[in-house]
Predicted model as a PDB file, atoms N, CA, C, CB and O in Angstrom, pLDDT in the B-factor column:
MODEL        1                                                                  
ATOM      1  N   UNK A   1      53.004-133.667-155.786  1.00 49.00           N  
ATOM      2  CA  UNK A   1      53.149-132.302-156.242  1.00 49.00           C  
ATOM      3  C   UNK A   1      51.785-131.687-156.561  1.00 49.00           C  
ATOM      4  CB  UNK A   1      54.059-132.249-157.464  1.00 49.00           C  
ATOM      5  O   UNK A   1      51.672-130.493-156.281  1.00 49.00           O  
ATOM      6  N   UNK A   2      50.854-132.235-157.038  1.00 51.00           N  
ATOM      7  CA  UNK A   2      49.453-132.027-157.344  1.00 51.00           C  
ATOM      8  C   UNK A   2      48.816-131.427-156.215  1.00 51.00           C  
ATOM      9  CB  UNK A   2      48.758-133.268-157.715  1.00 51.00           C  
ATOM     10  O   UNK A   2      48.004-130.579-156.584  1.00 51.00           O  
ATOM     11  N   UNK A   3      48.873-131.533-155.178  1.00 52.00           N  
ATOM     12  CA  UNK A   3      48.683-131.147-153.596  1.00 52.00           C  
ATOM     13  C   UNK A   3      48.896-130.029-153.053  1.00 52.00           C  
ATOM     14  CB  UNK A   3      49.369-131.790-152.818  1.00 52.00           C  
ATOM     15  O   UNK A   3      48.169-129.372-152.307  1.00 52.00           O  
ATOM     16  N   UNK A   4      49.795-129.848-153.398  1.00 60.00           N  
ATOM     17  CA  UNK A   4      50.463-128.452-153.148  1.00 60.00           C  
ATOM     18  C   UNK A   4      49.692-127.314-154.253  1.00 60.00           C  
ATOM     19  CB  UNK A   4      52.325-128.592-153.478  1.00 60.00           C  
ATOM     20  O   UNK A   4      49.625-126.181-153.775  1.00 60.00           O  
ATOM     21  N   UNK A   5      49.072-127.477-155.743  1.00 65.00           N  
ATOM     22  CA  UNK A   5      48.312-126.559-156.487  1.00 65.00           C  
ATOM     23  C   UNK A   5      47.081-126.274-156.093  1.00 65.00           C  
ATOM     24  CB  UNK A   5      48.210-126.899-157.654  1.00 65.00           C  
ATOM     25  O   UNK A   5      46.337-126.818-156.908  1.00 65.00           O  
ATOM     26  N   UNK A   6      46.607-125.853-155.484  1.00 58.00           N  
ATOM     27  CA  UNK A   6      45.425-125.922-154.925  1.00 58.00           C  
ATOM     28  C   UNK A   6      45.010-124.389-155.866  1.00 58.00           C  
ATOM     29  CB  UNK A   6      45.438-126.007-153.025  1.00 58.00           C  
ATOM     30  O   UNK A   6      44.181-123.584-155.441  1.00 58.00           O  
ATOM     31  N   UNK A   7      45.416-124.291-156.577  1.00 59.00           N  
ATOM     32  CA  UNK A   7      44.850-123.325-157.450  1.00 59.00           C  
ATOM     33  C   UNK A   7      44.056-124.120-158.698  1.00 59.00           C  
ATOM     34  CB  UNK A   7      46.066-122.338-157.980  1.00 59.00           C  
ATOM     35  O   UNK A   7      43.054-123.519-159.085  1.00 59.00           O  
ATOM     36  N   UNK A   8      44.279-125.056-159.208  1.00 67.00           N  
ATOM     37  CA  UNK A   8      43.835-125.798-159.820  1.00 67.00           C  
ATOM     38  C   UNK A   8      42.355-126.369-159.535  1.00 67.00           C  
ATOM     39  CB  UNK A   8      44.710-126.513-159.830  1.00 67.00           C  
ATOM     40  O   UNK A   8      41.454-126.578-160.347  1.00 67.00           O  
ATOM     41  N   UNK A   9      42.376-126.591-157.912  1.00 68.00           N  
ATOM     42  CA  UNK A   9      41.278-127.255-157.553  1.00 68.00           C  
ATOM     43  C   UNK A   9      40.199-126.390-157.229  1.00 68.00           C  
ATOM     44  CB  UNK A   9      41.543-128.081-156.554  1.00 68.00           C  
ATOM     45  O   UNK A   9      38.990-126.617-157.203  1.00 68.00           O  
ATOM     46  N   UNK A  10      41.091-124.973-156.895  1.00 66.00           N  
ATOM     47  CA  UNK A  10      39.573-123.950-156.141  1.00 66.00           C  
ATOM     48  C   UNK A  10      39.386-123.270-157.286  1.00 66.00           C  
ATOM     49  CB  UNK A  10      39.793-122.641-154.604  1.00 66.00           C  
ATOM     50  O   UNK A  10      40.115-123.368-158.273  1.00 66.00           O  
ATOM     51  N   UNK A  11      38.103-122.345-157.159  1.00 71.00           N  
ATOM     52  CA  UNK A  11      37.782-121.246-158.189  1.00 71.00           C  
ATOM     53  C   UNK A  11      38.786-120.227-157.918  1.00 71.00           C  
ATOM     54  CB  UNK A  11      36.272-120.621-158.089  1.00 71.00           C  
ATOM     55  O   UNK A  11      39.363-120.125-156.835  1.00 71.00           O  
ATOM     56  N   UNK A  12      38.988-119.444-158.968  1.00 71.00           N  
ATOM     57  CA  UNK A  12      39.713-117.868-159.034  1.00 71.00           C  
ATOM     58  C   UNK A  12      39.213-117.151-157.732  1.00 71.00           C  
ATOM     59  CB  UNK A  12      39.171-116.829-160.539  1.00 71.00           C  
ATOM     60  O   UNK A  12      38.056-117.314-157.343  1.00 71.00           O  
ATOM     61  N   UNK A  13      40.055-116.400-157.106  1.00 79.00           N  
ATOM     62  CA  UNK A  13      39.726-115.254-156.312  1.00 79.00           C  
ATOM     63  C   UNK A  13      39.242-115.870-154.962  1.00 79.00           C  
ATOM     64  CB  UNK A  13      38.615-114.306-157.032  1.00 79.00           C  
ATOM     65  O   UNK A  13      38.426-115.250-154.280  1.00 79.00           O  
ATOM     66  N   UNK A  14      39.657-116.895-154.627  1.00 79.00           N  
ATOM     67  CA  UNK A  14      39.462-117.400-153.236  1.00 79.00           C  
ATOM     68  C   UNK A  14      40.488-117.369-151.865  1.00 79.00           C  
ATOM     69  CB  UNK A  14      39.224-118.690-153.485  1.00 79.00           C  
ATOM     70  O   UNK A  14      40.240-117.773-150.729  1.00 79.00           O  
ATOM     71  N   UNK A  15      41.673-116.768-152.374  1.00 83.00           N  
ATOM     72  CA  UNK A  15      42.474-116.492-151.139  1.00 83.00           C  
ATOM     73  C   UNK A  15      42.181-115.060-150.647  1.00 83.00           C  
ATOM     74  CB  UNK A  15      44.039-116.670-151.418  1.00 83.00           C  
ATOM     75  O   UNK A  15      42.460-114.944-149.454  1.00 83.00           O  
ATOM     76  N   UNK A  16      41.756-114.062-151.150  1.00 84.00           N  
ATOM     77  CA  UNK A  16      41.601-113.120-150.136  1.00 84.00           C  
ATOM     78  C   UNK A  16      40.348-112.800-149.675  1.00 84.00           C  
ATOM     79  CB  UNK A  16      42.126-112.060-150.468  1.00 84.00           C  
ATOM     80  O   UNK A  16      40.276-111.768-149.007  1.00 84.00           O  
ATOM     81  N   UNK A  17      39.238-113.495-149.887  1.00 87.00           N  
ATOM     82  CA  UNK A  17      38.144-113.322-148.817  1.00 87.00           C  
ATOM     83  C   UNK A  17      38.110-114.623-148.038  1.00 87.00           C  
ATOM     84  CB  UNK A  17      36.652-112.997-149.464  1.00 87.00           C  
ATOM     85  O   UNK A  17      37.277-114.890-147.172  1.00 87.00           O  
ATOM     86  N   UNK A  18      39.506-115.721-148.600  1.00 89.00           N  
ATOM     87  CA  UNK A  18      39.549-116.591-146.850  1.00 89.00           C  
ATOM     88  C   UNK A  18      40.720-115.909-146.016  1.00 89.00           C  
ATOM     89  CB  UNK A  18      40.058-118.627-146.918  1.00 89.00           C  
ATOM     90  O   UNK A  18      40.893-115.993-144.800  1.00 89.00           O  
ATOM     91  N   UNK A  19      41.255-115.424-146.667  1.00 90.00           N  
ATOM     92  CA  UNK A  19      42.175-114.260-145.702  1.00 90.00           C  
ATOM     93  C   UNK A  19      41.696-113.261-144.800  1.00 90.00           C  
ATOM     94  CB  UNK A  19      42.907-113.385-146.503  1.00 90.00           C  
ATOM     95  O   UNK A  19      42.054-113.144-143.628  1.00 90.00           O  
ATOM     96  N   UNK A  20      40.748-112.444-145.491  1.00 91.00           N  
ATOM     97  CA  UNK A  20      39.481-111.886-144.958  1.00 91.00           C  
ATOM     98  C   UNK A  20      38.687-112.339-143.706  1.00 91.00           C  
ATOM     99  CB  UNK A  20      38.643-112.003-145.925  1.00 91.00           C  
ATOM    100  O   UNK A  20      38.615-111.690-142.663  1.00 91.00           O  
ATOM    101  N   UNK A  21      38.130-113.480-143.933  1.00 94.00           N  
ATOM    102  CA  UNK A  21      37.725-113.929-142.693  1.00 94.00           C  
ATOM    103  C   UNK A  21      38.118-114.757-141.854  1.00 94.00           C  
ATOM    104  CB  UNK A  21      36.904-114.218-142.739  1.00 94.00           C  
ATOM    105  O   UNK A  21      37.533-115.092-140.824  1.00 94.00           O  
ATOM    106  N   UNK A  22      39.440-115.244-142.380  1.00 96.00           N  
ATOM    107  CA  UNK A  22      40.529-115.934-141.306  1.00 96.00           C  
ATOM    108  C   UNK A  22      40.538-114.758-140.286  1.00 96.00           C  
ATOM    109  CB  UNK A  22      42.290-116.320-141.998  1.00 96.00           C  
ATOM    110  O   UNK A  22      40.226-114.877-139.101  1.00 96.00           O  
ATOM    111  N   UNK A  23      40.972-113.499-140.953  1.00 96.00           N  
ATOM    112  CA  UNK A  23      41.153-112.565-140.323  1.00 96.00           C  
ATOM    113  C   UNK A  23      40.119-111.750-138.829  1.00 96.00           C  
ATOM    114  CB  UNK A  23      41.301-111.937-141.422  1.00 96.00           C  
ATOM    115  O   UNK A  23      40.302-111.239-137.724  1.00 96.00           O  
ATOM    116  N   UNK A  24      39.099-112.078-139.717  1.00 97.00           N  
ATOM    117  CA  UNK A  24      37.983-111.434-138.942  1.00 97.00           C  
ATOM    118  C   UNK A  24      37.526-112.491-137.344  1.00 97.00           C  
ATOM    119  CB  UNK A  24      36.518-111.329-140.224  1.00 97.00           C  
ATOM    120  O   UNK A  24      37.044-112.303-136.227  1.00 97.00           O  
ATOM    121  N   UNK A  25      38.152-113.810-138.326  1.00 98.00           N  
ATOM    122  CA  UNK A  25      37.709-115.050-136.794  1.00 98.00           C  
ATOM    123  C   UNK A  25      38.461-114.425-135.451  1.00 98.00           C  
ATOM    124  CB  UNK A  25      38.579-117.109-137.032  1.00 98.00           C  
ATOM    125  O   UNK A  25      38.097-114.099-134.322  1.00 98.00           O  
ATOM    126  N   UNK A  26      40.125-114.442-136.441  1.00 98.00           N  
ATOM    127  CA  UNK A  26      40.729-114.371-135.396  1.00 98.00           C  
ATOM    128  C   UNK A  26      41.123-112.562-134.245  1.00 98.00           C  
ATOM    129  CB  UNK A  26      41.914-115.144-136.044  1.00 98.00           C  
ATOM    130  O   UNK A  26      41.791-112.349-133.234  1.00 98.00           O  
ATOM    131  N   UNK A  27      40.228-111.640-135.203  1.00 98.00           N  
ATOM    132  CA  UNK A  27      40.174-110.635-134.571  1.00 98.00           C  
ATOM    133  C   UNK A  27      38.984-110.815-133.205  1.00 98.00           C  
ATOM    134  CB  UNK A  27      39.922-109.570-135.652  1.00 98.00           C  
ATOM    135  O   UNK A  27      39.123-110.539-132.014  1.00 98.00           O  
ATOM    136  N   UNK A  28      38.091-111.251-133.771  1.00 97.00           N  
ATOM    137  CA  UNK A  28      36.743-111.637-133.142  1.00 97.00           C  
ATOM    138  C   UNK A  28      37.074-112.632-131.714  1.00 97.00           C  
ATOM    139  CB  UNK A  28      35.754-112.563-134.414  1.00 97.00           C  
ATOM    140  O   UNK A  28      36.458-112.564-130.650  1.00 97.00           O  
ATOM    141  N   UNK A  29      38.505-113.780-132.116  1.00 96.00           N  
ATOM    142  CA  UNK A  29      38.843-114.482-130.606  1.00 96.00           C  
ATOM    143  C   UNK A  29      39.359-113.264-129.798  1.00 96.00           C  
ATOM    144  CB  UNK A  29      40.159-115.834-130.636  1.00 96.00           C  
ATOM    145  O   UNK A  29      39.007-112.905-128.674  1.00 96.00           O  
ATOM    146  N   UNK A  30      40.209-112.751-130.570  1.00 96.00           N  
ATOM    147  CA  UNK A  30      41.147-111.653-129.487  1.00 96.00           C  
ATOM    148  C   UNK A  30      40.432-110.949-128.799  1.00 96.00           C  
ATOM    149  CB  UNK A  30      42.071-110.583-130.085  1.00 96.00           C  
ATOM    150  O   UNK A  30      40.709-110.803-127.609  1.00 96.00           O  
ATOM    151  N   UNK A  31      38.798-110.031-129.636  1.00 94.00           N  
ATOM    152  CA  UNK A  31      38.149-108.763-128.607  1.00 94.00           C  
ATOM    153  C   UNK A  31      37.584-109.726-127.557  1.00 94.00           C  
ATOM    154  CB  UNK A  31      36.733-107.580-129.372  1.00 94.00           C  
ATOM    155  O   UNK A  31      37.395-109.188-126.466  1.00 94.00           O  
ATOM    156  N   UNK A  32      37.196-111.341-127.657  1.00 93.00           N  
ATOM    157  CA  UNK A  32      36.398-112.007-126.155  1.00 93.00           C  
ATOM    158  C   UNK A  32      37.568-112.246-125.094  1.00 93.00           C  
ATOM    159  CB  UNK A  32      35.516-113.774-126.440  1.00 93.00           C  
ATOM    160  O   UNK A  32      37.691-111.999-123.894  1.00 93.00           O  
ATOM    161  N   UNK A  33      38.422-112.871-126.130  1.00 91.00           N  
ATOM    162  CA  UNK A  33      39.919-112.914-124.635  1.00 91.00           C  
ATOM    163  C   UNK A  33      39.845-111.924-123.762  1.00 91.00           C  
ATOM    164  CB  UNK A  33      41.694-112.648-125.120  1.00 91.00           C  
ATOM    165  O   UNK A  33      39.734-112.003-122.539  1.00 91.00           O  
ATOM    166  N   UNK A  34      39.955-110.364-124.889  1.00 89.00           N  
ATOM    167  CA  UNK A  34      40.410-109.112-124.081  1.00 89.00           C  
ATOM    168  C   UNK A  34      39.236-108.883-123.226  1.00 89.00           C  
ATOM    169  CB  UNK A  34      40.787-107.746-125.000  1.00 89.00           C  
ATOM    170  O   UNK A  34      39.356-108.303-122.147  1.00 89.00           O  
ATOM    171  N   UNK A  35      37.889-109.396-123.747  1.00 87.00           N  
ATOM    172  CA  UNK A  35      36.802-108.866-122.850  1.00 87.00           C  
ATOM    173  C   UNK A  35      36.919-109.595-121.440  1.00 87.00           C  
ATOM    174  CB  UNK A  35      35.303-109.126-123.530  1.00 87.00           C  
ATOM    175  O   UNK A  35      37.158-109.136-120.323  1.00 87.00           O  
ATOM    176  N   UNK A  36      36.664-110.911-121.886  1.00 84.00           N  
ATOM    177  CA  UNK A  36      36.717-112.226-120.522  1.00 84.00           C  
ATOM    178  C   UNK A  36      38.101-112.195-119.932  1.00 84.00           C  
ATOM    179  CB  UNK A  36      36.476-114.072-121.128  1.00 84.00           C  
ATOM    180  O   UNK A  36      38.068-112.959-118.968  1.00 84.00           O  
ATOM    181  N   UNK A  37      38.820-111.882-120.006  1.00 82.00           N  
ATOM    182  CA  UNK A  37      40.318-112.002-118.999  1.00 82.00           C  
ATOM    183  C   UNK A  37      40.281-110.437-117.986  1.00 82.00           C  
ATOM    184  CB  UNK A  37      42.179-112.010-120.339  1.00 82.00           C  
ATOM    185  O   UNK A  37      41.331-110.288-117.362  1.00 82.00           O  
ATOM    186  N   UNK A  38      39.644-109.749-117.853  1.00 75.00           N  
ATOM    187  CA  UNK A  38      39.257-108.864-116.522  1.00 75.00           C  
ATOM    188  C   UNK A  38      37.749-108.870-116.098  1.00 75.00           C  
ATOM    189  CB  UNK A  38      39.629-107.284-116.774  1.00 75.00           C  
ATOM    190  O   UNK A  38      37.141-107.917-115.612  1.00 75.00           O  
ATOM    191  N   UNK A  39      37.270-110.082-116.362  1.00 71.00           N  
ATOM    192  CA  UNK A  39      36.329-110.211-115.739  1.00 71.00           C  
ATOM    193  C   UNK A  39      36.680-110.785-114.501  1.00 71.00           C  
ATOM    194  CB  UNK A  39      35.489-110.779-116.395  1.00 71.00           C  
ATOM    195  O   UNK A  39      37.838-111.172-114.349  1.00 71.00           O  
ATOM    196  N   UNK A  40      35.698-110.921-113.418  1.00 67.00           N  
ATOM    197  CA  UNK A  40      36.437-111.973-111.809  1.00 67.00           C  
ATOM    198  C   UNK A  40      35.175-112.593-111.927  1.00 67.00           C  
ATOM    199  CB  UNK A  40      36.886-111.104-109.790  1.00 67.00           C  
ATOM    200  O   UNK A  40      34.036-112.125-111.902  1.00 67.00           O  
ATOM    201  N   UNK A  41      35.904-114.530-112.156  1.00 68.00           N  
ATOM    202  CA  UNK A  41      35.328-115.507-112.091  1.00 68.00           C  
ATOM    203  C   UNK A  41      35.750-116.099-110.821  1.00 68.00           C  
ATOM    204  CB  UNK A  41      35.472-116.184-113.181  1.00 68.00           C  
ATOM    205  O   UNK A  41      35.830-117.327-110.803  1.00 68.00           O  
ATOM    206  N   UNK A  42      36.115-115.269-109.454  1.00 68.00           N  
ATOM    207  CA  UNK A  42      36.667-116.221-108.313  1.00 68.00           C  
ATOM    208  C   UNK A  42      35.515-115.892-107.542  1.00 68.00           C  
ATOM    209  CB  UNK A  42      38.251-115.925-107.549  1.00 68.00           C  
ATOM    210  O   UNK A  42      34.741-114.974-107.818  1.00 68.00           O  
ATOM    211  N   UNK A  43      35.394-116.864-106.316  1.00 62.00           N  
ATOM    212  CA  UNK A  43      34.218-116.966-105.429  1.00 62.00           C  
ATOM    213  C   UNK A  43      34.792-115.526-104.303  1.00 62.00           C  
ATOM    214  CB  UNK A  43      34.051-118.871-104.582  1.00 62.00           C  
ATOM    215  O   UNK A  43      33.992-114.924-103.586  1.00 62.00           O  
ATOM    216  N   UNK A  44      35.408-115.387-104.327  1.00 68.00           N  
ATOM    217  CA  UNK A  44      36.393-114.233-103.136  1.00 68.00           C  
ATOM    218  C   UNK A  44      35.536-112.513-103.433  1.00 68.00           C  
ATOM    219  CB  UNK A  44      38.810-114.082-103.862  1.00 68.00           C  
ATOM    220  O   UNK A  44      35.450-111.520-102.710  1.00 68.00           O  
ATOM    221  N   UNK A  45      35.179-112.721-104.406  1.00 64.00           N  
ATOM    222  CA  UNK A  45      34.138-111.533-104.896  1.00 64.00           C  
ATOM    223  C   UNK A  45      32.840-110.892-104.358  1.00 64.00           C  
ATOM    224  CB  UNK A  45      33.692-111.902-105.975  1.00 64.00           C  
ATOM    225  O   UNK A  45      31.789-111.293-104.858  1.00 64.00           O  
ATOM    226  N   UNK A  46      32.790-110.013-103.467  1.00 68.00           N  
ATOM    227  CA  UNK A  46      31.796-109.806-102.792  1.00 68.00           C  
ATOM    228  C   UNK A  46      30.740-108.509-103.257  1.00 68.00           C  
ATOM    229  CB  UNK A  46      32.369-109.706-101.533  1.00 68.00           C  
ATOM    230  O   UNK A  46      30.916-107.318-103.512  1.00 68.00           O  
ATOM    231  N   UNK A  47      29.835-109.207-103.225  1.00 69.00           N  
ATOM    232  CA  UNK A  47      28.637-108.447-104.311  1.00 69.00           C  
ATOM    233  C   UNK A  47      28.411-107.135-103.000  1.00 69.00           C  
ATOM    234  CB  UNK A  47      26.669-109.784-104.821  1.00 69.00           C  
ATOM    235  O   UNK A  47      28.888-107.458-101.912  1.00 69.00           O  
ATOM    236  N   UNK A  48      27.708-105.683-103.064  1.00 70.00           N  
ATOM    237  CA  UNK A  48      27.801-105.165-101.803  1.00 70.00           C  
ATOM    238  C   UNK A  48      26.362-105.396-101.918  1.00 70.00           C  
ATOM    239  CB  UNK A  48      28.497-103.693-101.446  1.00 70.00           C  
ATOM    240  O   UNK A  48      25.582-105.563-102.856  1.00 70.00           O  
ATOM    241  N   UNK A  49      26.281-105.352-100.719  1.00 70.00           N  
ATOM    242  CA  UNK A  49      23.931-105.619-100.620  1.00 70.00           C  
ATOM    243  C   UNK A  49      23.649-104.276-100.223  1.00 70.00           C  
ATOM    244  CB  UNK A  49      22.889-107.025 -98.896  1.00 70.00           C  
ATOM    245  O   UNK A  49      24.458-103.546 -99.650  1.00 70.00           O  
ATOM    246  N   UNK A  50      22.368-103.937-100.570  1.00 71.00           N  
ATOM    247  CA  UNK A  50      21.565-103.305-100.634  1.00 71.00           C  
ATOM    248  C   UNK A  50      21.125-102.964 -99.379  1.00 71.00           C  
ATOM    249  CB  UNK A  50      20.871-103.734-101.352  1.00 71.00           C  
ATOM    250  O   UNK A  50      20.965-104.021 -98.768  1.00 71.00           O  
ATOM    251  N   UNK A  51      20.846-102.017 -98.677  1.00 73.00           N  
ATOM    252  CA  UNK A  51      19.682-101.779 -96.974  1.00 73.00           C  
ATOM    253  C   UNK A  51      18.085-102.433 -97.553  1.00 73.00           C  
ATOM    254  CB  UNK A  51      19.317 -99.314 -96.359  1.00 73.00           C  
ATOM    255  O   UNK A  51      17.455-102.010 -98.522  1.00 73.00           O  
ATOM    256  N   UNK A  52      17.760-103.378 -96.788  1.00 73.00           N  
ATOM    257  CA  UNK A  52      16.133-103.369 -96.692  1.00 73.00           C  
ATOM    258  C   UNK A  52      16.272-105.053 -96.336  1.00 73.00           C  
ATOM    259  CB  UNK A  52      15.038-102.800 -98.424  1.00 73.00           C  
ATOM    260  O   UNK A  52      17.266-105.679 -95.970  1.00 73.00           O  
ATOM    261  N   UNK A  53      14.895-105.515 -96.588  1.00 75.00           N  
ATOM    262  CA  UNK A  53      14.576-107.250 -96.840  1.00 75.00           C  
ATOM    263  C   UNK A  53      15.147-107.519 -98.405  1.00 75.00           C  
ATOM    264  CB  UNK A  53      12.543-107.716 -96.764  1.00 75.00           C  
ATOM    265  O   UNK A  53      15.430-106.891 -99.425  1.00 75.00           O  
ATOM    266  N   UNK A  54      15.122-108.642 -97.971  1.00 73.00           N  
ATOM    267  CA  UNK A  54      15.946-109.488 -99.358  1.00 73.00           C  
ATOM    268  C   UNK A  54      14.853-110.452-100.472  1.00 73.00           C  
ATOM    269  CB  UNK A  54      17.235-110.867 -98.540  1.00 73.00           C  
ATOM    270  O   UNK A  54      14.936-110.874-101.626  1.00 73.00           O  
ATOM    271  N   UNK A  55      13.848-110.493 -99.381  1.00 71.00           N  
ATOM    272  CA  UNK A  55      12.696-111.041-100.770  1.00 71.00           C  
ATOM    273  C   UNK A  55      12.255-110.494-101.978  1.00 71.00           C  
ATOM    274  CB  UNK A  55      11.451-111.195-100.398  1.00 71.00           C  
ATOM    275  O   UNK A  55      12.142-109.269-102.007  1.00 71.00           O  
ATOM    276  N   UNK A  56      12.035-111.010-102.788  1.00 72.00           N  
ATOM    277  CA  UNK A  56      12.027-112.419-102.745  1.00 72.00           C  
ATOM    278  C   UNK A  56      13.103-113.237-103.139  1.00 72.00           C  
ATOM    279  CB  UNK A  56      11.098-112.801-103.395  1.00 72.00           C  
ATOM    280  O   UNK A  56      12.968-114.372-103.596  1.00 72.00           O  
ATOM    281  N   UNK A  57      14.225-112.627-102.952  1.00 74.00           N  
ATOM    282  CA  UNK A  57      15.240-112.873-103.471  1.00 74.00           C  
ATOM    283  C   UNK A  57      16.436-113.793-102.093  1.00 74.00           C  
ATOM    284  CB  UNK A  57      15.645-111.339-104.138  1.00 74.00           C  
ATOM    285  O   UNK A  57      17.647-113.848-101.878  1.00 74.00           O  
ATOM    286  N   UNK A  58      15.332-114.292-101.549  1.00 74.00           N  
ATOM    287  CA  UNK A  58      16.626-114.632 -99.886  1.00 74.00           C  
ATOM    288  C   UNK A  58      17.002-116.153-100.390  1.00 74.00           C  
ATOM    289  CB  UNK A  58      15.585-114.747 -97.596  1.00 74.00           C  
ATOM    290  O   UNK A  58      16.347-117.027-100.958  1.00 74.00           O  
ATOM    291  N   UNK A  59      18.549-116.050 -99.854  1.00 73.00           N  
ATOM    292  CA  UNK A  59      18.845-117.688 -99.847  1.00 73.00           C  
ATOM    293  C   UNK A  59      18.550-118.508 -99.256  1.00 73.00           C  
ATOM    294  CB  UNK A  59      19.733-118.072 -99.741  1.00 73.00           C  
ATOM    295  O   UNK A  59      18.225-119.656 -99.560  1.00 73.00           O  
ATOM    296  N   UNK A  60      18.695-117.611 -97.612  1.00 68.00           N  
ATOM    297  CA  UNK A  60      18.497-118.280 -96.758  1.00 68.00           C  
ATOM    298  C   UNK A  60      17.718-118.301 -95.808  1.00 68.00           C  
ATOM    299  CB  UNK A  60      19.165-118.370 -96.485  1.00 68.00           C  
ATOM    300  O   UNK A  60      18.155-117.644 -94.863  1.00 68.00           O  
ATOM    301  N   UNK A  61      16.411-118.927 -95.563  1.00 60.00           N  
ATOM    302  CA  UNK A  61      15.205-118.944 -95.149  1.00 60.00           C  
ATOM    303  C   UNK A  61      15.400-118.686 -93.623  1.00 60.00           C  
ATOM    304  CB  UNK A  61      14.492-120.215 -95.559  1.00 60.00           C  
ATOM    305  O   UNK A  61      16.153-119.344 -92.905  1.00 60.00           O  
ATOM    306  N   UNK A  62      14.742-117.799 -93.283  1.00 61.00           N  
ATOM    307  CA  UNK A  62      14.707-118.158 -91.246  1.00 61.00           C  
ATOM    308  C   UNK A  62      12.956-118.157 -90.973  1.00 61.00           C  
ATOM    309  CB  UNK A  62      15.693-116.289 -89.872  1.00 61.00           C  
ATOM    310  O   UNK A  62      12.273-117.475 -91.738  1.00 61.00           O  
ATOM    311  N   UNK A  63      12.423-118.775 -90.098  1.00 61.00           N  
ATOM    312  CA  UNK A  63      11.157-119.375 -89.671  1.00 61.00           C  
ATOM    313  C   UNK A  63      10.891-118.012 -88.672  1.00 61.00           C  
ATOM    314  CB  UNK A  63      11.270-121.123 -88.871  1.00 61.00           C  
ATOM    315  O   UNK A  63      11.657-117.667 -87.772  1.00 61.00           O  
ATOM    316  N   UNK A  64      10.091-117.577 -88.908  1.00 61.00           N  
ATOM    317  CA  UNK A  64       9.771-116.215 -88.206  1.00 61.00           C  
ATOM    318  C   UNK A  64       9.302-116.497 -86.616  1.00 61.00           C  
ATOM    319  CB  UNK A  64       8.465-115.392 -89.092  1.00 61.00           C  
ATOM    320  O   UNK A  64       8.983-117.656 -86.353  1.00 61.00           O  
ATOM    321  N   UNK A  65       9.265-115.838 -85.911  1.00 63.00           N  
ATOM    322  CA  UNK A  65       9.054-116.530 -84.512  1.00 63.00           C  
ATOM    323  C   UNK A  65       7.897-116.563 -84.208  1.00 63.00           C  
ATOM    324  CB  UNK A  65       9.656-116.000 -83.419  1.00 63.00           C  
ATOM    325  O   UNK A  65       7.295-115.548 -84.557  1.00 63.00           O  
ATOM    326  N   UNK A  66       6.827-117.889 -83.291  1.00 63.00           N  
ATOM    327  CA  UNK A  66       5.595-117.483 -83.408  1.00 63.00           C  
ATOM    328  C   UNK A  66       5.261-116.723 -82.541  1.00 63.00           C  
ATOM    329  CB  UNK A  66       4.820-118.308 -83.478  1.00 63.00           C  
ATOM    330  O   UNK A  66       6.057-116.376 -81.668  1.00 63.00           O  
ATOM    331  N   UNK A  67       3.865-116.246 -82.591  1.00 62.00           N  
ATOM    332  CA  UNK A  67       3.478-115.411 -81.438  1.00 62.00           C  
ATOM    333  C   UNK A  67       2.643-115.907 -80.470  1.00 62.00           C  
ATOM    334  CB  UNK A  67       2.904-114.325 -81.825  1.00 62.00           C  
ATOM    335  O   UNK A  67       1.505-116.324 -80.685  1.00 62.00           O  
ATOM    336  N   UNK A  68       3.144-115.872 -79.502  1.00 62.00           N  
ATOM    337  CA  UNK A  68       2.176-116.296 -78.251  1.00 62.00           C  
ATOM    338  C   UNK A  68       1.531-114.996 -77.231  1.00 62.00           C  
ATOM    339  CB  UNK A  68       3.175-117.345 -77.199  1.00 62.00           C  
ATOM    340  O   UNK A  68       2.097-114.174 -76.510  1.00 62.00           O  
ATOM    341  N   UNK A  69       0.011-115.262 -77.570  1.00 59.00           N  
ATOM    342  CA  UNK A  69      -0.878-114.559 -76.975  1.00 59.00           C  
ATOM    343  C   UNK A  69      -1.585-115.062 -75.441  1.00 59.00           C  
ATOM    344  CB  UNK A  69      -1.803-114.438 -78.016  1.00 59.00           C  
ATOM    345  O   UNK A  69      -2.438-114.362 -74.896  1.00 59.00           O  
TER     346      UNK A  69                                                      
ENDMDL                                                                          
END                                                                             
């Protein structure tokens, strides 16, 4: 029965600023859910490119052709 008083064991005035920021944790999970669940984490996502060269930014290297004089 002692277990259950937990008024005994804490100081005065401690349930409503852990209510408080129980509160605030769990507002704080909900706005990242709501943020991160319309984000697109699938590979199917196609970035649009830009007109010009891609350096220095290229993935994929091509060996320029040499010149014969």
């Amino acid at each position: 029965m002692e277990g259950l008083m937990l008024g005994i064991h804490l100081p005065a005035g401690w349930l409503w600023p852990a209510l408080i920021i129980f509160g605030l944790v769990v507002f704080g999970a909900l706005l990242v859910l709501l943020l991160v669940s319309g984000a697109r984490f699938d590979e199917s996502h196609v970035v649009p490119s830009t007109p010009g060269p891609c350096e220095p930014f290229c993935i994929a290297r091509t060996v320029a052709p040499a010149s014969s004089n």
